[in-house]
Steps between C-alpha positions, in 0.01 A plus 500: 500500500665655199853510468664859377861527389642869411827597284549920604298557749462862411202764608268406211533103484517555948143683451351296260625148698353663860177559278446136383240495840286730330261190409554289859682197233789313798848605408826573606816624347746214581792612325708785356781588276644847541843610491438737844334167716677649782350802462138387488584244749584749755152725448352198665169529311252236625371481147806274422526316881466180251736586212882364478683712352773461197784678348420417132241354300645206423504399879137591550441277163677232609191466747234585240291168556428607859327838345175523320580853294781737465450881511794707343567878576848532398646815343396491135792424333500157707113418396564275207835398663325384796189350337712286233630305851164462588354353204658106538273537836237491349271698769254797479686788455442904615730691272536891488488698255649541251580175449844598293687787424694434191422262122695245593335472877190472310595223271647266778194563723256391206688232443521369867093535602365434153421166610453561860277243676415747755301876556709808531367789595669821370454792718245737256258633729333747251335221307382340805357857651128485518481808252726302235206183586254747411584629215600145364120431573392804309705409167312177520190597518558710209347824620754715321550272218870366403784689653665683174725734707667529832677798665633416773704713787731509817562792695645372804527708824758347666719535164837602697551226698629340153815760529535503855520152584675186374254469173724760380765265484391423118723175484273352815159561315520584162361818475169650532311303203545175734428670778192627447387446138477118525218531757301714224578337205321197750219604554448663150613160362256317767204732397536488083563113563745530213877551451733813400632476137705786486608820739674815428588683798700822617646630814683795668584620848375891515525550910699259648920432472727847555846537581501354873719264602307178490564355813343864680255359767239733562608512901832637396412760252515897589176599276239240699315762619488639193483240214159439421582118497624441844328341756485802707346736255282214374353451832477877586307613168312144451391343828126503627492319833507803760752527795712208404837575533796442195716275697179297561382450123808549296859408586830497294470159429882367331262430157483892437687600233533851280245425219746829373799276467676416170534162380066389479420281205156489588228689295275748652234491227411243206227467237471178281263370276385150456340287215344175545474215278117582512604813378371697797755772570568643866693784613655516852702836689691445863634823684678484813440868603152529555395590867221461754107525304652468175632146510324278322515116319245353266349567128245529269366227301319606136265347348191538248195537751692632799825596757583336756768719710659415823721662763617258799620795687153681502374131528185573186404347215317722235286339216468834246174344238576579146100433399370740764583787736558231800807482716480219787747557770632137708653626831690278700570504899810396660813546494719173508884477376549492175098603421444182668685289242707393814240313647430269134842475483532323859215311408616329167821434705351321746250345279828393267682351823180302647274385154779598217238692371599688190611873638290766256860699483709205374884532384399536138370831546837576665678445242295648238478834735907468549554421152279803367642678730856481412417537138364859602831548625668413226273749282560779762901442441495444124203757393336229312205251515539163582319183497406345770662131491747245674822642362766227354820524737745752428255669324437835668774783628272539808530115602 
C-alpha cells in the first residue's frame, strides 16, 4: 500500500490525489499539511478516513519516512518554498506548476533537486496528452521533415476566472506568463526536444481592470443583471442544459469578484517569440477573453515536407502534405481532464512512488518552463529581448 502525504490540499492537488485509483495501484493518503486542517477535517471525506492531519509542513516532514511520495498543491507562491523542505526527504515528489514564481525561486530550486536521488513529477499535462504523444511520434518519423517553425496559441475560455478569483492576487502567482505560459512553453519545449535561447515578449490588458472598487463581489453589485460578466447574465445568455434552474448551477460563490475593479496586474493578452539554440523560432499568443466555440490551445509545427497542426480543444490533429494535395485528419475520442494528461500524470506518480521510475515530466522541465517563463516577463516589462539563462543574484529588477 502506497503511502501519500499532501502540503495544501487545495481543489486541483484534492482531484488529482482522489484520481491516483485511476490505474487500481494500492494507496492511501496518510498525511496532510494545510493551514485550514480543521476545515477539511470537518467535511469528513472518506477519501482521507486514513490521513493525520498537520498544521505545517514541517510537522508532516518530521514523519516523512513513514510516506512513500509527497504531492504538493499549495498556492503558487509557496511551490518552491514548500518543495525546498521536501528535498532533504529525499522521496518522489508531485509538484504543481509552476514550479516558481520569481529568479531567485528558480535559482534555489535548481540548486536543491539538481542532484535529487529521486523522480518528481511536475504537473504538465499537455505533454503527456495523447495528442502531444502523437505528434511527438509524427516528428520522429519524419513525415513533415525537421520542425523549422512553430506558432503556437492559447485562447482560453474560462479566461475571467484569472480576475475574479484569487489568481488575481498577482503577488500569490506571478502573473499570467506562469500561469499559463509555462504549460506551453512545455510542451513546445517537450515536442522540439530542444531548449529556448532567447524570448521577446509583450503584453497589455484591453478588457479587463476599470474603476471598481476591487474588493466588489459580484453578489453585491447593482449592475449583475446587467454586466455581461456576472454570473447571472453569464448563465442567462450562455447556458445549454434546459430547465435547470440558476440557483441550481450557479451560485454567488465568496471567490466572485468584479473582473471591472481597479488594481489587476494581470495581462489579458500576450504574444512572445522564442528562439532556440537549434535556431528553430516559435511564436506563442494567450487571451483571456475568448468565449464558448472559440477557445482554443495548441499550434502548428512547420516543416519542409509537411504541417502538423493541433487543437486539444477540438481534440484533431491535421497533417497538411507539402509534396501533394493530401491532408490526413487524426481524430481523437474522449474527453478526460486535462486532454487526458491527468491520467499519465497519476500514472508516473504512482509509478515514481512504487518502482522510482523516472517521471517523463521531471523537475528540469519545470524549471526551464518557469525560468523561460519569467524571462518573458521580464521582456513584457522592459520592451526588450532577453536571453533565456540562470540569472546571477541581484541581477534582474524583476527578481
Amino acid at each position: 500500500m502506497l503511502r501519500v502525504g499532501i502540503i495544501g490540499y487545495g481543489r486541483r492537488i484534492a482531484g488529482m490525489a482522489k484520481g491516483l485509483d485511476i490505474f487500481d495501484i494500492p494507496y492511501r493518503v496518510t498525511a496532510i499539511a494545510d493551514p485550514g486542517s480543521d476545515r477539511i477535517q470537518a467535511a469528513n471525506d472518506p477519501f482521507l478516513s486514513d490521513a493525520r492531519f498537520y498544521n505545517s509542513a514541517d510537522e508532516l516532514l518530521a514523519a516523512a519516512d513513514e510516506l512513500d511520495g509527497i504531492m504538493i498543491g499549495t498556492r503558487c507562491n509557496l511551490h518552491t518554498e514548500m518543495a525546498l523542505k521536501v528535498a532533504p526527504a529525499q522521496l518522489p515528489l508531485f509538484l504543481e506548476k509552476p514550479v516558481a514564481i520569481t529568479f531567485d525561486e528558480v535559482r534555489r530550486l535548481h540548486a536543491a533537486y539538481r542532484d535529487y536521488s529521486a523522480p518528481t513529477v511536475v504537473s504538465f499535462p499537455l505533454r503527456l496528452s495523447p495528442v502531444a504523444q502523437k505528434v511527438r511520434e509524427i516528428i520522429e518519423s519524419d513525415q513533415v521533415g525537421s520542425i523549422e517553425q512553430v506558432v503556437a496559441f492559447n485562447d482560453v475560455g474560462y479566461g475571467s476566472v484569472y480576475f475574479r478569483s484569487w489568481y488575481r492576487n498577482y503577488d500569490l502567482d506571478g502573473g499570467l506568463w506562469l500561469q499559463k505560459f509555462t504549460h506551453d512553453v512545455d510542451y513546445i519545449n517537450y515536442l522540439l526536444d530542444a531548449r529556448p535561447r532567447w524570448v521577446s515578449a509583450m503584453n497589455s490588458r484591453r478588457v479587463y481592470g476599470g474603476d471598481k472598487p476591487w474588493d466588489l463581489q459580484c453578489r453585491d453589485c447593482a449592475e449583475q443583471e446587467t454586466c455581461p460578466e456576472s454570473p447571472f447574465v453569464r448563465f442567462r445568455t450562455g447556458f445549454e442544459g434546459g430547465r435547470v434552474r440558476f440557483a441550481e448551477e450557479q451560485v454567488y460563490r465568496d471567490d466572485q469578484f468584479c473582473v471591472f475593479s481597479e488594481g489587476h496586474q494581470l495581462q489579458d493578452n500576450g504574444a512572445c517569440m522564442l528562439e532556440y539554440e537549434n535556431g528553430v523560432q516559435a511564436s506563442y499568443t494567450q487571451n483571456f477573453f475568448t468565449r464558448y466555440r472559440g477557445a482554443r490551445r495548441g499550434a502548428r509545427l512547420y516543416g519542409y515536407r509537411g504541417i502538423i497542426e493541433f487543437n486539444w480543444n477540438e481534440n484533431y490533429i491535421k497533417i497538411f502534405s507539402h509534396t501533394s494535395p493530401v491532408v490526413e485528419t487524426i481524430d481523437f475520442s474522449g474527453d478526460m481532464p486535462h486532454f487526458g494528461g491527468d491520467r499519465e500524470l497519476s500514472f508516473d506518480f504512482l509509478m515514481a512512488m512504487r518502482d522510482r521510475r523516472p517521471s517523463r515530466s521531471p523537475i528540469g522541465a519545470g524549471i526551464l518552463s518557469a525560468l523561460t517563463c519569467l524571462w518573458a516577463r521580464e521582456s513584457a516589462n522592459n520592451r526588450q529581448g532577453y536571453e533565456v539563462v540562470m540569472p546571477e543574484a541581484e541581477a534582474v529588477a524583476g527578481g
